[in-house]
N, C-alpha and C positions, 0 to 999 in steps of 0.2 A: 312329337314326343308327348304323350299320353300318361302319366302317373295312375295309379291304381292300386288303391289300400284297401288291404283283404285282412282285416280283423276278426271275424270271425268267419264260419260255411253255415249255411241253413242246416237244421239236425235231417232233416230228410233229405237235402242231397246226400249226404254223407252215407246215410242209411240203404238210399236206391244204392249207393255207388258198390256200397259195402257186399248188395246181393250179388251185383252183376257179376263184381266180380268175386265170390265167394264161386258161384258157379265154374269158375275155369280154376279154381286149383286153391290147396290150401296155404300155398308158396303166397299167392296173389292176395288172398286174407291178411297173412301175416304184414305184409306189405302195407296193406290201407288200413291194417290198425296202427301199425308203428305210425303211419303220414298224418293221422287223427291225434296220436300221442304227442306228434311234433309239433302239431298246430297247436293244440291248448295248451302246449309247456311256454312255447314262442310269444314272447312278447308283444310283439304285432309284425306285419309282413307291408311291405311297399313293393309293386309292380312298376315298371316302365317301359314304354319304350321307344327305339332310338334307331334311326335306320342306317344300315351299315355305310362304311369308309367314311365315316362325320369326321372331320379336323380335329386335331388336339386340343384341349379345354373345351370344348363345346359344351353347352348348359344339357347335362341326363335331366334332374330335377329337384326339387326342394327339400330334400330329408327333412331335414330338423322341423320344418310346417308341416311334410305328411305323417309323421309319426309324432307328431304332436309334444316335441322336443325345444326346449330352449339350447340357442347358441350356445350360453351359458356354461349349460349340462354338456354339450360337446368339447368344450373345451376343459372341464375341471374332468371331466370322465374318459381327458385319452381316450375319444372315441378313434377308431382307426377301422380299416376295413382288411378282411379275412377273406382271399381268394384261394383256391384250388388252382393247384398247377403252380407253372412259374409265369406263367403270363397274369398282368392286372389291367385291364380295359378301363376302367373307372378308377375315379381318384373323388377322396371326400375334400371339401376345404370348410374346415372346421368355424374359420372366423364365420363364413358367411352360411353354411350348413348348408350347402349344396354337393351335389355328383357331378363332377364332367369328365368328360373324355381325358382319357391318359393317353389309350394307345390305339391305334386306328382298328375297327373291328372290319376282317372280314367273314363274312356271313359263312359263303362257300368253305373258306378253311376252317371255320368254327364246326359248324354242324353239316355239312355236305347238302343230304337233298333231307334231310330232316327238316319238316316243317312242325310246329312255330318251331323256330332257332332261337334259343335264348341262354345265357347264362348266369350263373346266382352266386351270392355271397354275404358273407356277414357282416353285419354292421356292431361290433363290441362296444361298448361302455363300462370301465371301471367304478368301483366307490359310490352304487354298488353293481355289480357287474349284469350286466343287463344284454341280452342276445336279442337283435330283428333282422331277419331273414331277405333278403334285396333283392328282387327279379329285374332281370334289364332284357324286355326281346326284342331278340334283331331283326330289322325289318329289311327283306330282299329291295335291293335297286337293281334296274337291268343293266348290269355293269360287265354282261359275258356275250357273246356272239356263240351262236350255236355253230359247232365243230363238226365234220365227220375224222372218222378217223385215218383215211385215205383222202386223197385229191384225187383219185381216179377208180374205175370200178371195173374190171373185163367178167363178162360174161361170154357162153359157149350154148348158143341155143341151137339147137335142130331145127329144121325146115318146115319139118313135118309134124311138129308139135302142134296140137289143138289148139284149138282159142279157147279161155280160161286158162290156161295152163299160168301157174302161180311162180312165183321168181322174189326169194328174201330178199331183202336188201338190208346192208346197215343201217342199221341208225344213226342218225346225230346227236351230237350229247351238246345240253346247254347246264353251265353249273347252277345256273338259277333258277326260282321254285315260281310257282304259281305262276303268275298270269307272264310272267318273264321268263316261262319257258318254253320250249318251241310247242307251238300252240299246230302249226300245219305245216304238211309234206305238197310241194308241188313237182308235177316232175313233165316237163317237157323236152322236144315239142310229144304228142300222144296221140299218132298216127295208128301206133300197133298197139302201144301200153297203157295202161292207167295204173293210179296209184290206188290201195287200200291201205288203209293203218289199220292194225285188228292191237285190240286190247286183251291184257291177260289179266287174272284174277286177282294178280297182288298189285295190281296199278301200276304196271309198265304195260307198254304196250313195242309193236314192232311194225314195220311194215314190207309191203310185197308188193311186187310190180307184177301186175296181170297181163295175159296178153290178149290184144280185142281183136284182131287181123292175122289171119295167117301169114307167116315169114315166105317169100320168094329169095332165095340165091344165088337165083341164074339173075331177077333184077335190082337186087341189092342184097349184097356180100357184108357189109357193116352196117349198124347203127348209132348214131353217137346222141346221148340222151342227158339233161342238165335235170338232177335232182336239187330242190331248193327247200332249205327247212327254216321254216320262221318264227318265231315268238312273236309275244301280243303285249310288249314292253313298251315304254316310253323313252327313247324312239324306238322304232323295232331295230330290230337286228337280226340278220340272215346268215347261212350260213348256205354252199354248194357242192358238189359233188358231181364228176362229168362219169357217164358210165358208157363204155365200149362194148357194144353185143357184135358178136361174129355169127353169120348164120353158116350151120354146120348142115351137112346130109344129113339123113333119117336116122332116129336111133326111136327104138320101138319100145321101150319097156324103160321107166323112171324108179330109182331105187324107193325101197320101203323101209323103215325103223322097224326093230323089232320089238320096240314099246313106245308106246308115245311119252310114255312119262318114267322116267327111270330116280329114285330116291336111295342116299347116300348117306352115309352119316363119318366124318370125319375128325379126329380132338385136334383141335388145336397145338399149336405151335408142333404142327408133323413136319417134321423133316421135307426141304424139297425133292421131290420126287416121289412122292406116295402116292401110288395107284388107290383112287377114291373109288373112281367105278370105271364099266367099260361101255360103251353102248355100240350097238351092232344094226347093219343094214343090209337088204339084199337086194339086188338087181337080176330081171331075167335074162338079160341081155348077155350075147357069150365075146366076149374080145373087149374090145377095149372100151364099149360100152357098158362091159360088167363089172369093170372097176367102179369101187365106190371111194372117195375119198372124203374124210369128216373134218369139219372146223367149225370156227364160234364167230359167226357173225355178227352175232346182234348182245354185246354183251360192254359195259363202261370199260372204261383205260385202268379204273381201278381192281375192276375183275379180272380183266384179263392178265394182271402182274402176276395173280395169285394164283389163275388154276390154266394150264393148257393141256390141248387134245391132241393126240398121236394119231396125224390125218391119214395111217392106212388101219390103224388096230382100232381104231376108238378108244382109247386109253385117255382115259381122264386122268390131270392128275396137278400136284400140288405145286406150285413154279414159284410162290414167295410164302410167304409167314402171317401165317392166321392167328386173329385175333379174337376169341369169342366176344368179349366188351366192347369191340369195334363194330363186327356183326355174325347176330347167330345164324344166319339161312343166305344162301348165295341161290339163284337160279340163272341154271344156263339152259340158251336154245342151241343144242348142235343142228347142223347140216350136214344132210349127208347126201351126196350128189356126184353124179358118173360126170363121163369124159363129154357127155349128147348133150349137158345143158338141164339135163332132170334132176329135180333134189327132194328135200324129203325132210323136214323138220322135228324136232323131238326134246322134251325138255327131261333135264335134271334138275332134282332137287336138291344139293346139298345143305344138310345141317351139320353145324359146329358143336360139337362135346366141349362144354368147360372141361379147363385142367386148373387144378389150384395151382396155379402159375405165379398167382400175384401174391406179394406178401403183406401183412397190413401196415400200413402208415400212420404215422402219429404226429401230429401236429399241434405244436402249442399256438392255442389263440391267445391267451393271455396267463400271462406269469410275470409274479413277483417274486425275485430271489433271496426276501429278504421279510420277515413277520415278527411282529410284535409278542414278545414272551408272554402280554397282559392280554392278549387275543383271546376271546368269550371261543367256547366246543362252536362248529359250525361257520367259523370263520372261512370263508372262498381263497384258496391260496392260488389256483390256478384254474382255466378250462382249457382240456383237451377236446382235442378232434378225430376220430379213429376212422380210416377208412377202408374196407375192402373190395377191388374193382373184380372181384370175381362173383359170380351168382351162385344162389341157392347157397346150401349147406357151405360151400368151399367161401361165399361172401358172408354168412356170420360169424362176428369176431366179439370177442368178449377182453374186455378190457378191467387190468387190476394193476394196485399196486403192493409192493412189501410189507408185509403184516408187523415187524416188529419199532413199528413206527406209530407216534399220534395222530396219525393222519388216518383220512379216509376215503374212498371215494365213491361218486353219485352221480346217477345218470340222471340228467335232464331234459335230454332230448335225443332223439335219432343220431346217432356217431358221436353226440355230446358228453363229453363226463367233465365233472367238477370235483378238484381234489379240496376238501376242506378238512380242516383241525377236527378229531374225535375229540381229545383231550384239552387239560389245559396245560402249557407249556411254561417250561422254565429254563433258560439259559445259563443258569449258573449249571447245571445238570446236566442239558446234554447244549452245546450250542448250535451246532448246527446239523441238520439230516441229509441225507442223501436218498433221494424219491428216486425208485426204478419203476416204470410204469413200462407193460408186459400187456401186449396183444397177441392175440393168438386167433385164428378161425378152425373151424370144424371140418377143415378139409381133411384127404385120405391120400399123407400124411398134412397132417397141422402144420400150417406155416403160421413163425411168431417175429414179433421185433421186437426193440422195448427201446426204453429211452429214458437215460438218467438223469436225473437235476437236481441238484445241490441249494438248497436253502438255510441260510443263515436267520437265528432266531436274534430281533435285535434288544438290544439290554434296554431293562425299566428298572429302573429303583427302587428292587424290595428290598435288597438285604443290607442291614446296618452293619456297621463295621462289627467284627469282634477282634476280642483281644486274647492271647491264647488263656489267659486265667481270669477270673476275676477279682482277686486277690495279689498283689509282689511284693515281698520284702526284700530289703538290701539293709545293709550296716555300711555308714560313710567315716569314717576314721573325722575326730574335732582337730580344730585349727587348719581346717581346709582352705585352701586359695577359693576367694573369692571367685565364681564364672565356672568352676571346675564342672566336669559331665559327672555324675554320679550313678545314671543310669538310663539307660533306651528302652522306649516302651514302642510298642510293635504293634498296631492291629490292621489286619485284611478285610479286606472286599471282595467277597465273591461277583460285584458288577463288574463292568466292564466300562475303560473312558474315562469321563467324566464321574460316573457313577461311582469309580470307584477309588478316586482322589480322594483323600484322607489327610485331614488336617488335626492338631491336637488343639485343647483347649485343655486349660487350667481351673480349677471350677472353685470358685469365690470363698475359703473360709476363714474363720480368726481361730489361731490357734495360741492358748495362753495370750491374750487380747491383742494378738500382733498376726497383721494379713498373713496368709498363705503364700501372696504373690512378694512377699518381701523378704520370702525363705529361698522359694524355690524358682525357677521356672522353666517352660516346658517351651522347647523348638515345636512351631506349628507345622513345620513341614516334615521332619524327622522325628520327631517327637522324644528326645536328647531332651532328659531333665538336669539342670543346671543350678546349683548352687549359687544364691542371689548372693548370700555371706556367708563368712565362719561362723560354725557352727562350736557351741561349745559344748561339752557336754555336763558339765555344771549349773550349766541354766536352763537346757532342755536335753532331757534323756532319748525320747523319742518322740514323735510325728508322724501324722499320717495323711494323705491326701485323696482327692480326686481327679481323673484327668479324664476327658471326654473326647472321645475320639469320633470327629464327623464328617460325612461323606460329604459333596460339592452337588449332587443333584437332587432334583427332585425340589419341590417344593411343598410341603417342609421336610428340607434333609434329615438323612437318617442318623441316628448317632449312639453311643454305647459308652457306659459307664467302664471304670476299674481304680480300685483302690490301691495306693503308693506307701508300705509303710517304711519311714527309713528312720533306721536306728542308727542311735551316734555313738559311734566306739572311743573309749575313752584315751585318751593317750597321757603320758606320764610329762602333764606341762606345767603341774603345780608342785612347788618345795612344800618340805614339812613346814608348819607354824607352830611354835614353839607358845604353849599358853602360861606354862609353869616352869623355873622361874620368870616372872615378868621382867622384859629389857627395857629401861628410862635411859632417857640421854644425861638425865641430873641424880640419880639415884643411884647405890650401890645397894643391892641386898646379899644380904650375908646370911648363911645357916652356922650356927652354932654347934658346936659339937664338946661336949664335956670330955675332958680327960680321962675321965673313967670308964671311957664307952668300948664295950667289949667288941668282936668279932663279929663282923656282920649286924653290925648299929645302922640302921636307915636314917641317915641323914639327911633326905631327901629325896623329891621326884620327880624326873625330867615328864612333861607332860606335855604332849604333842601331838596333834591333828594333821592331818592332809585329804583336802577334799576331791582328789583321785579315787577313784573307786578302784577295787579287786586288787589285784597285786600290787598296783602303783597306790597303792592305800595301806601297804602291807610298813609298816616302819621299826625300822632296828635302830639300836643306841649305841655310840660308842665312845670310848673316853680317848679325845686325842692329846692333850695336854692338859700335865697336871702339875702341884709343886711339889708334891710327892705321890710319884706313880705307885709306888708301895703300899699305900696308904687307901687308898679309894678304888672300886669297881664301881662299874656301870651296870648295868643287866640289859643282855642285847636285846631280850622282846621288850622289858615294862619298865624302862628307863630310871628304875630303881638306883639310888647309889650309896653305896653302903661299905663301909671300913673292912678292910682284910685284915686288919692285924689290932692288936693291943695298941691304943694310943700311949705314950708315952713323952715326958717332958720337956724331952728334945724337938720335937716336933714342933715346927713355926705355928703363931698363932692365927696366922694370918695364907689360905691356901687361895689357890686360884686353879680351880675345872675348867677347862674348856669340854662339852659332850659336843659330837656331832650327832644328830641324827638324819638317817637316810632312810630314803624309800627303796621298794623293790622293782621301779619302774624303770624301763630299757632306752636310751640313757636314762639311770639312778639318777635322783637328785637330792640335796642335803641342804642341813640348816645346822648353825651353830649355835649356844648358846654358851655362857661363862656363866659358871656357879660358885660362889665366893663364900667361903666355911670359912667359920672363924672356932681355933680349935681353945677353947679357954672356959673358964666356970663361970665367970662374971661381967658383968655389962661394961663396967671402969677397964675392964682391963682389954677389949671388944675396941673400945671409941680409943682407945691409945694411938692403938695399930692403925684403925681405917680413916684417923683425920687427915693421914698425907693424902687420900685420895684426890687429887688436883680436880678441874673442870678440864674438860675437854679443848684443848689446844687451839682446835678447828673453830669450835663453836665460839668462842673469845674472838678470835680475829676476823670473825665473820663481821660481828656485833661492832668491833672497835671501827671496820672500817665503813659500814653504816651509816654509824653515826657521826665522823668523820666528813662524810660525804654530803650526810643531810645541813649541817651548819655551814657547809662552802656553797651550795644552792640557796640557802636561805639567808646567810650574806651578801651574796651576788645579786641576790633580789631585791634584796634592802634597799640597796647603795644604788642601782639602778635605778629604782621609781622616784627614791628620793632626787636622785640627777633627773631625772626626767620632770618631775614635778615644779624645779626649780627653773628649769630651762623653759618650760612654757608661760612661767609669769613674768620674767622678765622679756620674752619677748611681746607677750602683750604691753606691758607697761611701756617699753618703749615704740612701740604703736599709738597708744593712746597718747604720749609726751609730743609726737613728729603732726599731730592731726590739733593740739591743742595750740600751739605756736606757731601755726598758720596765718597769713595775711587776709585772711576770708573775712568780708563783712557780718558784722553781728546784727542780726535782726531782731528788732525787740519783743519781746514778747508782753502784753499787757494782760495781767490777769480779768479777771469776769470783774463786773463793777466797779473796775477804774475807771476817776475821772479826770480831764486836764481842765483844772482851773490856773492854767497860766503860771505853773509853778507855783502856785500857794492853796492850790488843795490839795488834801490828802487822804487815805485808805477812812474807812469805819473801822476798822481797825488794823493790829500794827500785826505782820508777817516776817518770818524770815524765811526768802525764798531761798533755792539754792535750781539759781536757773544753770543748764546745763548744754553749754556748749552749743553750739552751730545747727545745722540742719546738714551737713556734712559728717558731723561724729555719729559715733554708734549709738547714742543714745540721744533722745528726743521727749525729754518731759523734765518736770518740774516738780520739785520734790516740797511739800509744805513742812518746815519744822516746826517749832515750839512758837510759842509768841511770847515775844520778849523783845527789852531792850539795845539786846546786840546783833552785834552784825544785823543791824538795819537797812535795804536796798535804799537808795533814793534817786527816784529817777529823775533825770533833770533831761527836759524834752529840747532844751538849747546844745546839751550834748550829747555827743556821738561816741567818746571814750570810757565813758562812767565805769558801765559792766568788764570793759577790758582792765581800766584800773584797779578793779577791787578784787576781780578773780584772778590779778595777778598775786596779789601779795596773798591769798590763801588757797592758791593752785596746789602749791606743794602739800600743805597739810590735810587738804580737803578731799585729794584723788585717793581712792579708792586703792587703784592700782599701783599707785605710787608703791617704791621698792620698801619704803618705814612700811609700809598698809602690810605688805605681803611679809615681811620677817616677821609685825605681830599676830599673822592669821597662822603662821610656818612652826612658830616658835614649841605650842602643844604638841602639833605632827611629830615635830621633832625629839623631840622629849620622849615621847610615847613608844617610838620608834626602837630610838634607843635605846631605853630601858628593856624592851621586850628583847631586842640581838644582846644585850650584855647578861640578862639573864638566862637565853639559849646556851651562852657560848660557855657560860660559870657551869652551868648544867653538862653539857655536853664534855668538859675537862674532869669534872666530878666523875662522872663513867667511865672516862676512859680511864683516871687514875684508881678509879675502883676495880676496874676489870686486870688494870696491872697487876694490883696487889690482891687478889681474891683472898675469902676468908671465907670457913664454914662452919657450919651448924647443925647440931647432930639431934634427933629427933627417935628419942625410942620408942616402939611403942610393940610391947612384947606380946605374941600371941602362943593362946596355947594351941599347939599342935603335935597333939603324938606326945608329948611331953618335954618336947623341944620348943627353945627357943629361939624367932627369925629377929634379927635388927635391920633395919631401914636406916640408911644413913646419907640420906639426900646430899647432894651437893648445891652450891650456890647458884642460884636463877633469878635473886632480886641484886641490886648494886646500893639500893637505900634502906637500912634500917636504924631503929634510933639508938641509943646509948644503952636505954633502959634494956632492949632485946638482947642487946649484945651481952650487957652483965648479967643478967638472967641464966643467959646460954654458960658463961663461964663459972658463975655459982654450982 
């Protein structure tokens, strides 16, 4: 197995080649320009070869090193192989970049007696698509035994035949070429006969048995003769043939051909039984030596399926189904030969007429069903393979595809076309095409096929979402539930997938210095905008946002603005407020109205707000109670109130309005106010009437019970701490009495510079200590007082009782904690205490008896207005004043 990389041809073989054969036909030109075309388009080409019936996997040879390939690239480029037919003899294995044997090849069924026998195929590569050409020739082994096509042969000689006289014989057929085919005829034993092989022009040959000895009959009647045919193989191999000669009496005259060479021309796929040609012989001879009778000796097992001879007419003719692509020229030798043993050889020619019989075929070498929308013009979507097994005019075929498509396509080599992109492609537009690729040849009529495929363009991320406007208003009705949806906002993707997921976004603003996202917010998957709170619309009329709608691919996704205005509808959720007259919880205002005041006197003006807008803003006035309805209008728009009739002296001094006013809001709402006219000329005669006005009943016993409350908590507090303060000194003191009248030894204490002179020395000077208890009590030191005379220690070192005797008789006066100590530290507490709860609780009986008995105080203070006069006539809201205010007030 021999490899062989043919990269380039010398320009001058190509050139010689180009003459020779320019000289036999313009067909043959076009031929070795196209084979020229295909070598320089061709990547590069690899030869091998492999001798037939090798084993499965068997090593063809190294692709990936003869074409000067990385594994690598084999395997990222889906390299694969493209054979013709349904059979694949080679197999690539990619890891390792070698050919080996797939399927057993044999040579004889491959290519017959065609030498070199070889067959070819493509080696593809995708990304980017790359074409080399693969030759594998099959090398013959001598793996056939030459055949005749009988095991026995009868012959009918005459007696009296001359010597020379020539005698065909069949030939043996070996399916193997060259030096493996039968190389020599032997034919014993060769008493009478010899053999001749004679050759013909087109390189077959036949042979004939001579005769060297004239036949006897009367001394032998038969002869029995072993023809042997050999080849020159490894080992050889023979084949035999026994032939049967009879010798017959004299026959005088051997038939003759009426042409030696007789030429036919037949079309293909003719019906069995067509008379091709006839060929004719004549004998002189009269009886039954003048019969001639014709047949085909010397002709393959395969010829003879196809054409047999009518051995009394010569009638040639068609006996199986002709194939011009199989082969164009057939030659047969007939024989023609009497009843005496005489024959007479003659050859025909037949040639084959194509018929555009075959239709072309189309095969995808490689195809992707599927391309990128962002694919640059010129992008390789597929390559086709076109082929037609007819010749001349009926085997050129022209290959296209549908015009109303971006695609194109381009021939790159001999039967090669590549469909690639014209245009640039967009899937949002068209998504996917449908490629009809349409062969046709130039026969008479045109034979065409074609062959559909469907490619899907696949989605890239250009298109950002949109949204149908770029602008929405809505109006949201105020005092909306928190969470509530208020509005769906919508935008599309013309991608597809991923591409075209669409999420919302809320986009970051302050509106009136308070976030966006604390109004509103927007469903990232539905994109449902949601009210974060009630909306008022008192505090904010209108708003407006942004929402960003963006797609999931691509990096960086694509994304699209629109703005949200929502307006807040106002709803009827505020009552009027009444500005004029003003309402005090201690106050009565009164308008004044003179007795002489005509018809339509303005006594007044109900004044009143409502911060609702539009119609729920719109407010009417109405008089619902009065102390004489007769007496007083309201004015439904301008809350005017004003006398119907003549006042007169009957007429109480003292009136009391109630106005309602309402809004025009669905439900209406109202407010009331009370307007207090006082019908009289004079201020004395004004404060008569309105001193009964009491204080408010509620507000009294609110107050009474307050304070009530506050003296039972701040007695209860007293009397506690005081219990508590009391209980923890007496339990120390009797702590410190149980630890003081203990049996525990007293250990002395000697201050700094004491000396013992035996009981008669004494201090530098004179101290009064006040030693303190044990090393067991809670205190441990020594307190220095005054110096002085008294209470003087003296320590007598002969006794042990001294200290216990003296702190007994001024334990009780001298402890600290002692219960006399604690009532004179208590005694101020107590006092202090005291005093403060006795003058809470004098205070606190002061109020309430004040609030019993209320009193009040009238305070004029006349304003001009319109020429009227208002009184103020407050009520009581302090419970302490002095004498002096009070006579004042009553003055």
């Amino acid at each position: 197995m021999v490899p062989r990389i043919t990269s380039f041809i010398p320009l001058w073989i190509m050139m010689s080649f180009l003459g020779i054969t320019a000289l036999r036909g313009p067909w043959q030109t076009l031929v070795v320009i196209l084979c020229l075309f295909m070598l320089s388009s061709v990547s590069g080409q690899a030869r091998y070869s492999v001798p037939e019936e090798q084993a499965e996997g068997s090593f063809v040879g190294n692709i990936a090193r003869d074409l000067g390939l990385d594994v690598a690239r084999l395997i990222s480029g889906k390299a694969r192989i493209i054979m013709k037919g349904s059979r694949q003899y080679v197999d690539l294995n990619r890891d390792k970049g070698t050919l080996v044997i797939k399927e057993q090849v044999d040579r004889e069924e491959l290519c017959g007696k065609t030498t070199p026998c070889s067959f070819s195929f493509e080696l593809i590569l995708e990304n980017p698509i790359q074409l080399y050409r693969v030759t594998v020739e099959v090398v013959d082994i001598n793996d056939n035994s030459p055949s005749f096509p009988k095991d026995e042969i009868s012959l009918k000689i005459v007696e009296s035949v001359a010597s020379g006289t020539r005698f065909s014989l069949v030939n043996a057929d070996d399916p193997d070429v060259g030096i493996n085919d039968i190389q020599k005829y032997t034919l014993k034993p060769s008493d009478h006969f010899k053999l001749e092989v004679q050759n013909q022009p087109d390189g077959g040959s036949y042979i004939e048995m001579v005769l060297q000895n004239p036949l006897d009959r009367e001394k032998e009647e038969t002869h029995t003769l072993v023809l042997l045919a050999s080849d020159g193989g490894e080992p050889h191999r023979s084949g035999t043939v026994r032939i049967h000669i009879s010798v017959l009496d004299a026959n005088d005259n051997a038939p003759v051909c009426s042409q030696p060479v007789y030429k036919a021309d037949v079309r293909e796929n003719s019906p069995a039984g067509t008379v091709v040609t006839t060929v004719s012989a004549n004998d002189a001879d009269k009886g039954v030596y003048g019969d001639v009778i014709f047949s085909l000796p010397h002709i393959t097992r395969e010829v003879r399926q196809l054409f047999e001879v009518n051995v009394k007419s010569g009638e040639i003719k068609v006996a199986g189904k002709l194939d011009f692509e199989k082969s164009q020229t057939y030659q047969l030798n007939v024989q023609a030969s009497d009843h005496g043993g005489y024959t007479d050889t003659c050859k025909v020619i037949i040639q084959i007429i194509d018929e555009n019989d075959n239709v072309p075929t189309i095969q995808m070498m490689s195809f992707s069903n599927s391309i990128s929308e962002d694919s640059p013009p010129g992008t390789t979507l597929a390559v086709v393979n076109v082929d037609d097994e007819d010749s001349d005019g009926n085997g050129v075929v022209k290959c296209s595809i549908n015009s109303d498509i971006p695609f194109k396509m381009e021939s790159s080599l001999t039967g090669y076309y590549t469909i690639v992109t014209e245009d640039f492609l967009d899937r949002e537009s068209v998504p996917e095409y449908n490629i009809t690729i349409t062969v046709s040849d130039q026969g008479s009529p045109p034979l065409s096929s074609s062959k559909t495929i469907n490619v899907k363009v696949s989605d890239v991320n250009d298109s950002p979402p949109k949204f149908d406007q770029s602008e929405y208003s809505k109006t949201v009705p105020e005092n909306n539930p928190p969470g509530v949806s208020v509005f769906t906002l919508s935008a599309s993707d013309a991608d597809w997938g991923q591409n075209a997921r669409v999420s919302y976004l809320l986009e970051e603003k302050e509106i009136n210095g308070v976030a966006v996202s604390s109004l509103v917010s927007v469903n990232s998957e539905s994109g449902v905008i949601h009210a974060v709170r009630s909306f008022d619309f008192e505090q904010i009329k209108w708003f407006e946002f942004n929402v960003t709608a963006r797609d999931d691919g691509g990096s960086p996704p694509l994304s699209s603005n629109t703005t949200l205005q929502l307006n807040i509808q106002d709803q009827n959720d505020n009552p009027p407020q009444v500005l004029y007259p003003v309402q005090t919880g201690g106050s009565v205002v009164a308008e004044m109205v003179p007795r002489a005041a005509d018809v339509g006197y303005l006594v007044t003006k109900v004044v009143a707000v409502d911060v609702d807008s539009g119609q729920n803003a719109w407010l009417s006035y109405k008089l619902q109670k009065a102390t004489d309805r007769a007496l007083f209008e309201v004015g439904l728009q301008n809350g005017e109130i004003r006398t119907i009739r003549q006042v007169n002296d009957k007429d109480a001094v003292k009136q009391r309005l109630t106005v309602i006013v309402e809004d025009n809001g669905q439900p209406s709402r109202s407010a009331a106010v009370i307007v207090n006219v006082a019908v009289a000329d004079s201020f004395p005669e004004v404060l008569s009437e309105f001193t009964d006005f009491t204080h408010d009943k509620e507000y009294n016993d609110n107050l009474t019970f307050y304070l009530v409350l506050a003296l039972a908590v701040v007695s209860f507090l007293f009397i506690t701490c005081v219990v508590v303060i009391i209980s923890v000194k007496i339990y120390r003191w009797r702590q410190s009495r149980t630890l003081f009248h203990s049996n525990l030894p007293v250990i002395p204490y000697y201050p700094p510079r004491y000396s013992d002179t035996l009981g008669t020395g004494t201090l530098q000077h004179v101290y009064n200590y006040e030693v303190c208890r044990t090393t067991d009590s809670r205190k441990s030191d020594c307190k220095f007082g005054r110096a002085g005379s008294q209470n003087v220690l003296i320590m007598d070192p002969s006794s042990t009782g001294t200290m216990q005797r003296i702190q007994s008789e001024k334990s009780i006066l001298d402890e600290p904690d002692s219960p006399l100590e604690v009532s004179e530290i208590m005694k101020p507490v107590i006092c202090c205490c005291s005093a403060f709860c006795i003058w809470l609780i004098v205070n606190c009986f002061e109020a309430i008896l004040s609030l019993s008995a209320p009193w009040t105080e009238a305070t004029f203070s006349p304003r001009e207005r319109g020429g009227r006069n208002t009184v103020f006539i407050p009520g009581c809201t302090r419970w302490k004043y002095s004498r002096f205010e009070r006579a004042v007030f009553q003055n």
